[in-house]
C-alpha positions in Angstrom: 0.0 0.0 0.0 1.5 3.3 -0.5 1.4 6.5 0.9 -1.4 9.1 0.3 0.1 12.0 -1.7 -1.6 15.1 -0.3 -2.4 18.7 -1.4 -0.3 21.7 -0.2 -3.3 22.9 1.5 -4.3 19.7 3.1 0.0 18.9 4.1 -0.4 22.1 5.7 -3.6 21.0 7.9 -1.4 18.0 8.6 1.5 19.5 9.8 -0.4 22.4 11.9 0.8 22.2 15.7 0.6 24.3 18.8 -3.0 26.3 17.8 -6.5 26.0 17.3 -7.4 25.2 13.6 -10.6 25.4 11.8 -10.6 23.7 8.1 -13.5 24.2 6.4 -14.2 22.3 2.9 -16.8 20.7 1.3 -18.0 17.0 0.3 -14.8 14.9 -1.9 -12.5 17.0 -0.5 -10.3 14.9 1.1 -11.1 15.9 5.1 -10.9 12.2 6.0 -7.6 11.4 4.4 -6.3 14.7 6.5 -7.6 13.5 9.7 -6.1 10.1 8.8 -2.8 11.8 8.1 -2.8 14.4 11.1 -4.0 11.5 13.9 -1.3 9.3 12.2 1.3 12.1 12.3 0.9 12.8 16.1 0.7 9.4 17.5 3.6 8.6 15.4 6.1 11.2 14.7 4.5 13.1 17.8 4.8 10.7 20.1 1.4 11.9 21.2 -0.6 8.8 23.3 -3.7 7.7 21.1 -6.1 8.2 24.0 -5.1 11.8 24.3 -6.9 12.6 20.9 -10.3 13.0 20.5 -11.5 12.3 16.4 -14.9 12.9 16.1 -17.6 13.0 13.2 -21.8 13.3 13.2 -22.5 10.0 11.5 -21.6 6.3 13.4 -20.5 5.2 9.6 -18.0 7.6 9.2 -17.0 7.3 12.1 -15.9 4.0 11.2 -14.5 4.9 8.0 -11.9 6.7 10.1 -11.4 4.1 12.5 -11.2 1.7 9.3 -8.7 4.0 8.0 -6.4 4.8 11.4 -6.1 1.3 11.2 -4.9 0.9 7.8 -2.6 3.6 7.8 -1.2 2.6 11.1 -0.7 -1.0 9.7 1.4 0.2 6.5 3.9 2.6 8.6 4.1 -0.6 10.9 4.9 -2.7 7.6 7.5 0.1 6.6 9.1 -0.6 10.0 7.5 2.0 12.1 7.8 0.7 16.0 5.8 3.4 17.1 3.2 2.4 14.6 2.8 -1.4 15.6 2.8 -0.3 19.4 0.1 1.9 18.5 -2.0 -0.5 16.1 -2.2 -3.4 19.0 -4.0 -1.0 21.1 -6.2 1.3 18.3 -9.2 -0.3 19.4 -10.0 2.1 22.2 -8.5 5.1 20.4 -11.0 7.7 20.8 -12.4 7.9 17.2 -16.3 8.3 17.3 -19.7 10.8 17.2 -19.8 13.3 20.0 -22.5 11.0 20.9 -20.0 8.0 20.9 -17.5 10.1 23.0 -20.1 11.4 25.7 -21.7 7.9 25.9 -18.3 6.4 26.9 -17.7 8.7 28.9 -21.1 8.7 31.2 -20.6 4.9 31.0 -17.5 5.1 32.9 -18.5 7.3 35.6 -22.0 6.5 36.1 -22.2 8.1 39.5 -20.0 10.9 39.2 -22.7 11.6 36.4 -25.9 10.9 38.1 -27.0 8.6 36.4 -28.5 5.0 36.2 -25.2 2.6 36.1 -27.2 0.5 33.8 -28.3 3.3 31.5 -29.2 2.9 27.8 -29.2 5.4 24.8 -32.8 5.9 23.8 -33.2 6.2 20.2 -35.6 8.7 18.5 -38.8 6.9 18.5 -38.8 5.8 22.0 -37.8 9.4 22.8 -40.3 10.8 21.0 -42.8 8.2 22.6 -41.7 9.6 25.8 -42.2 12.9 25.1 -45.5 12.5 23.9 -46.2 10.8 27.5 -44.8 13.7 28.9 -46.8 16.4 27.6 -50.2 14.5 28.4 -49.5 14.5 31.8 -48.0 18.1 31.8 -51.1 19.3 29.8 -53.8 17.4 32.1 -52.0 18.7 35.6 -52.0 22.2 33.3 -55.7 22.3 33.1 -56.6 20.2 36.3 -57.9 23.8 37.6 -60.9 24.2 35.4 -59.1 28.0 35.2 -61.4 29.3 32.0 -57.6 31.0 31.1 -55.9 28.5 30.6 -58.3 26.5 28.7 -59.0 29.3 26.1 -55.3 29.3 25.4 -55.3 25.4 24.6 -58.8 26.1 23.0 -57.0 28.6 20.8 -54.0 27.1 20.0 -55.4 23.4 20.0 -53.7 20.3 21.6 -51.1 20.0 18.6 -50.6 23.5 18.5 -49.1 23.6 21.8 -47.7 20.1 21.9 -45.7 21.4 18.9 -44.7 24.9 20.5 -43.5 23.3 24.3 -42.1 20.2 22.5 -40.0 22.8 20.3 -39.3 25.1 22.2 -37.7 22.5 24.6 -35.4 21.2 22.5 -34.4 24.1 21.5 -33.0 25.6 24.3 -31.6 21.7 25.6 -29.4 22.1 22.4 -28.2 25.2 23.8 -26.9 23.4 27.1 -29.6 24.3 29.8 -30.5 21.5 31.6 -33.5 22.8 32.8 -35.2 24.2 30.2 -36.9 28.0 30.9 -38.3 30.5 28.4 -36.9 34.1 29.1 -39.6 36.8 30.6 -41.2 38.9 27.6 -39.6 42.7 27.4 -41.7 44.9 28.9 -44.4 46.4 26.4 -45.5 49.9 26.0 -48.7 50.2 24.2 -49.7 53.3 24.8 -46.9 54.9 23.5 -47.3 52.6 20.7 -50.5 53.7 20.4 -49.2 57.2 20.1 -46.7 56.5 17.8 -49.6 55.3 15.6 -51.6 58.2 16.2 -48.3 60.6 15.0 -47.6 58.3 12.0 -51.8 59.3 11.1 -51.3 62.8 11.0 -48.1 63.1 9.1 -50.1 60.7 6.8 -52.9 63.0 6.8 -50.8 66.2 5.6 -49.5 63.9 2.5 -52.9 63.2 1.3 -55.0 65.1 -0.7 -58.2 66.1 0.2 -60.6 64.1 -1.6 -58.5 60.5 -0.7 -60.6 58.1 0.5 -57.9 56.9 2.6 -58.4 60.0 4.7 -61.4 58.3 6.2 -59.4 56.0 7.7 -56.9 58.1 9.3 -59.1 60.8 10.7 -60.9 57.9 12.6 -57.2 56.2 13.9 -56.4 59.9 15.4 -59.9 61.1 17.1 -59.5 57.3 19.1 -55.7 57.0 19.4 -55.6 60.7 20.5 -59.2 60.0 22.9 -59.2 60.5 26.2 -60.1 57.6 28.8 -59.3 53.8 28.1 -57.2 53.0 25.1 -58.6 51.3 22.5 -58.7 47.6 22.2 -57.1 44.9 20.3 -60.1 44.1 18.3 -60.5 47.9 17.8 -56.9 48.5 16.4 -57.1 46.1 14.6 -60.0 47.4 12.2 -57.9 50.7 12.0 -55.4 48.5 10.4 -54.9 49.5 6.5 -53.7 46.6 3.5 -52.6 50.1 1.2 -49.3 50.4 0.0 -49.2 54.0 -1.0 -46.2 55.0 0.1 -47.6 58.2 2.6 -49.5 55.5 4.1 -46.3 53.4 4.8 -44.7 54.7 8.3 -48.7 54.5 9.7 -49.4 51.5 8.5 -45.9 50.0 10.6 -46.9 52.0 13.4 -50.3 50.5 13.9 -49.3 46.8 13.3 -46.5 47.6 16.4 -49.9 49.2 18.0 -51.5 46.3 17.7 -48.4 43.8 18.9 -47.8 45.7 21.7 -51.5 45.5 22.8 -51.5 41.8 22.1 -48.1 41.1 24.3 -49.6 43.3 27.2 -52.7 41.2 27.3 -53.8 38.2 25.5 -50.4 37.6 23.9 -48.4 38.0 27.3 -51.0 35.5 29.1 -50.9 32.9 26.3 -46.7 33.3 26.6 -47.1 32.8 30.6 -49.1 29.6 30.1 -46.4 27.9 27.5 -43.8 29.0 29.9 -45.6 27.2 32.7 -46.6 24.3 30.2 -42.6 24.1 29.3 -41.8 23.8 33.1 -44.2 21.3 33.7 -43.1 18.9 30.5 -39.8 19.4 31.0 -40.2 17.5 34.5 -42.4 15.0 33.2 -39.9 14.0 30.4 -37.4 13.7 32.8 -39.5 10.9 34.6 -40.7 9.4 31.8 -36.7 8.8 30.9 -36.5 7.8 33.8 -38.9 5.3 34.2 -37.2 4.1 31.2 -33.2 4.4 32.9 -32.7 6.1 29.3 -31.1 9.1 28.2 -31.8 10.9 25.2 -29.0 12.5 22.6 -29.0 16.1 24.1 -28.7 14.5 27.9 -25.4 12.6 26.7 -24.2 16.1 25.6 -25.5 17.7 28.5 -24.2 15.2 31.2 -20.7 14.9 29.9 -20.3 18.6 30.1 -20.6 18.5 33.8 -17.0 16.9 34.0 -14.6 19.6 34.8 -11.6 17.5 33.6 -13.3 18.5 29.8 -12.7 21.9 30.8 -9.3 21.6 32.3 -7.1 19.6 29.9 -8.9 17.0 28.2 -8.1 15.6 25.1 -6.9 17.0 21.9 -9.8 17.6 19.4 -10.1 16.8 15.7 -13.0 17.0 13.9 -14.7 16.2 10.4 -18.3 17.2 9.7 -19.7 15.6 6.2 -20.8 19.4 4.8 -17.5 20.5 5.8 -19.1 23.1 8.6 -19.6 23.2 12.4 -22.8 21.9 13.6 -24.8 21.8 16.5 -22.7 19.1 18.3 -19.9 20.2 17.3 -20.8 24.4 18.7 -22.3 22.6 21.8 -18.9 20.9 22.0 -16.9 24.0 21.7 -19.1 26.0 24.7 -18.1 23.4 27.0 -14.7 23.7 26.6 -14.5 20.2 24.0 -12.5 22.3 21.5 
């Protein structure tokens, strides 16, 4: 077998030392055969110890296309009379080539405790984590409406079962990929519609000195600024929202902007804000119910792996070298979660 020839780019990702480096390249490009290269360069001619190295991809098949490919690259230096290459090969087999998944399952599997978790833990795959999930938001959404509160219902009346199944469900995973543990939506900014309302009712008259007399559209404005400018309560969210206007005319523009934030800003302070309180509540609740329904199961999903692993401080303080291949040739999710906690 004979020796890959590479590219000067890619012999210069090979030799790299003594710094971060990010490659980026696309698909046929050759990133395997560099990673090859580069692991084989510092276990060999680095004297760098195979379990200090961390080579990870996204997929478990290419992650053993690199193993596959350690191996063989390790066995033709050993045939060329590499020592340092056969001492390595006899031992490849725990070498630290996986997914991130790979690696943090390993890793919880060797510290159990340490982890908090079940010594006999499995990996749940997607369906029975989705199964679980679904188990988790029924009992989240019946203890969520146990209090025959008329509130809560009309916001699962208006957004329907699925509706908010889909929003908690997402909204969850969302921020889990992020690294919180506990899952919390952050409180709303604080709304100000009456100055919105103002800023509607300004927008009107500067409208109003654009248009010519006889405009039709007038009719419209006229009405927006006697009841955005009226004393006593403001109008309401219904109300605004038939002094909204579909015209594109161009002095109608800034007013027609200025309403619709109008008529968000009313929304947020009162039928939008409760309906954002109640998925916030609903997230709480699922999120503790998923937890049990894992539980139950002494199963861990994908984002808990990530999530548990990171709790090791020796990741943070000198653990091992990283190299890293993703199949489009860019970061993803793992592989940013990876870098936060101090993987990278």
């Amino acid at each position: 077998m004979s020796a890959r020839k590479p590219t000067p780019e890619q012999a210069a990702a090979i030799e790299a030392a003594g710094r971060d480096l990010l490659l980026e390249a696309g698909a046929g490009t050759g990133k395997t055969g560099v990673m090859v290269d580069r692991y084989c360069r510092l276990v060999c001619e680095g004297g760098v110890a195979p379990d200090a190295i961390l080579a990870f991809t996204f997929t478990d098949r290419a992650a053993a296309e690199l193993r596959q490919r350690i191996r063989a690259e390790l066995a033709r230096r050993a045939e060329l009379g590499s020592e340092r290459a056969a001492e390595v090969l006899s031992a490849i087999g725990g070498a630290w080539v996986t997914t991130i998944h790979g690696f943090c399952s390993r890793l919880l599997g060797a510290h159990p405790v340490a982890a908090g978790v079940d010594p006999g833990f499995r990996v749940l795959d997607a369906a029975e984590t989705a199964r679980a999930a679904r188990e988790a938001f029924e009992e989240a959404i019946e203890e969520f409406l146990a209090g025959g509160e008329r509130a809560r219902e009309e916001t699962a009346a208006a957004f329907g079962l699925d509706g908010l199944r889909g929003m908690v469900v997402a909204a969850h995973a969302e921020l889990r990929s992020r690294g919180e543990a506990e899952p919390r939506v952050p409180e709303p900014p604080a709304s100000d519609p009456e100055a919105a309302n103002r800023a509607a009712a300004t927008a009107a008259e500067a409208a109003l000195v654009d248009l010519a007399e006889e405009d039709p559209k007038r009719e419209l404005l006229v009405r927006a600024v006697e009841r955005l400018r009226a004393q006593g309560p403001p109008p309401g969210l219904e109300e605004l929202r038939s002094l909204r206007t579909e015209s594109k005319a161009k002095p109608l523009l800034p007013y027609r902007e200025a309403i619709g934030a109008a008529i968000s800003r009313s929304a947020e302070a009162g039928e939008g804000g409760e309906a954002y309180r109640h998925v916030a509540e609903l997230l709480q609740l699922f999120s503790g119910r998923f937890e049990a329904a894992k539980e139950r199961r002494a199963g861990v999903d994908f984002e808990d792996l990530q999530i548990l692993a990171a709790r090791f401080d020796n990741l943070k303080d000198g653990g091992p070298a990283v190299m890293h291949m993703s199949a489009t040739g860019r970061p993803e999710r793992e592989y940013r979660s990876a870098q936060r906690e101090g993987l990278q």
